[in-house]
C-alpha positions as CSV (number, residue, x, y, z in Angstrom):
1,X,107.3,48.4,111.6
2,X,108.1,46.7,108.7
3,X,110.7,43.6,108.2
4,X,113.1,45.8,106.6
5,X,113.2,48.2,109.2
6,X,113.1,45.6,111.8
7,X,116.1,44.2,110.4
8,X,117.7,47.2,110.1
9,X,118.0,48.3,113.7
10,X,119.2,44.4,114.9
11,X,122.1,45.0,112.3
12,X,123.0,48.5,113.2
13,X,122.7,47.4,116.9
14,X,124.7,44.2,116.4
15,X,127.7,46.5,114.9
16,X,127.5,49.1,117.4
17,X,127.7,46.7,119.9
18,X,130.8,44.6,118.3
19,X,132.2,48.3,118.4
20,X,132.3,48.9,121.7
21,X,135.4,47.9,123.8
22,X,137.8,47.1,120.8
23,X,141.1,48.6,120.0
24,X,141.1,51.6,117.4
25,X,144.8,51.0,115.7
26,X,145.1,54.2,114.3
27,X,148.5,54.4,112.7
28,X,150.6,51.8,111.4
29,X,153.7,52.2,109.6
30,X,156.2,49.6,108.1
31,X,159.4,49.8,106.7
32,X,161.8,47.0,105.1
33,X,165.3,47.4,103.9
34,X,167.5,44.6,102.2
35,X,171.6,45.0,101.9
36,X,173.2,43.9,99.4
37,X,174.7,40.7,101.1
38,X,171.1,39.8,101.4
39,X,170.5,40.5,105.1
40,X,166.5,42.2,105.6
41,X,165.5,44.3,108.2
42,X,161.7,44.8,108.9
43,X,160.8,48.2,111.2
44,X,157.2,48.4,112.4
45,X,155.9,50.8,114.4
46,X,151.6,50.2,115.5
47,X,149.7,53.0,117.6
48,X,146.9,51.9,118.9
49,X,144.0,53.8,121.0
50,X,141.7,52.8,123.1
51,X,139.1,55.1,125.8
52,X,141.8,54.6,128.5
53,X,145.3,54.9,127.2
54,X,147.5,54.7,124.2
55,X,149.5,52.3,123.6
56,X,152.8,52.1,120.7
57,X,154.6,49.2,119.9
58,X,157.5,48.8,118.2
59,X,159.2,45.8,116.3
60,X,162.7,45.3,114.9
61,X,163.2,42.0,112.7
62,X,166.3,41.0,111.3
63,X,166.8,38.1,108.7
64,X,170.0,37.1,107.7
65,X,171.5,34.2,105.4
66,X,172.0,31.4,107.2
67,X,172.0,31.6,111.1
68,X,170.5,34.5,112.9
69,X,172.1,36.8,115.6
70,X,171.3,37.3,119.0
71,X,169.5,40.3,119.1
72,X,168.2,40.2,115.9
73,X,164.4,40.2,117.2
74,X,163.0,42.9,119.2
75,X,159.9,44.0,120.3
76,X,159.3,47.2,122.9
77,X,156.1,48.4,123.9
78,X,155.0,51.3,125.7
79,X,151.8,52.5,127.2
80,X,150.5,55.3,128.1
81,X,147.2,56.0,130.3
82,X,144.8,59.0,129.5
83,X,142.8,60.3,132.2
């Protein structure tokens, strides 16, 4: 075998191996709205898959002027296992 090749497979094995085991997020979707008395509100929703179960997690931001609210920060998460 040549150096190239040589070097070819050690690369294409490195990646398949930094492949394996990680999180596939495989939707993503944002959404920010702004009133007019300038409070923003930030929506994300991230679905993520991995071999064993799917997991969505969704996050609610609110930013006001000036102090913020109780409430105004949420985060809910839910799992769901594939077998």
């Amino acid at each position: 075998m040549n150096r190239f090749s040589l070097a070819s497979l050690a690369l294409a094995g490195f990646l398949g191996a930094a492949v394996v085991g990680c999180d596939n997020t495989t939707s993503e979707h944002k959404t920010v709205d702004k009133t007019p008395d300038g409070t923003t509100v930030t929506h994300k929703e991230t679905v993520k898959q991995d071999s064993n179960s799917t997991t969505v997690e969704k996050k609610t931001d609110v930013d006001r002027p000036g102090v913020d609210q109780p409430g105004d920060h949420t985060k809910t998460k839910t799992t769901v296992e594939t077998k």
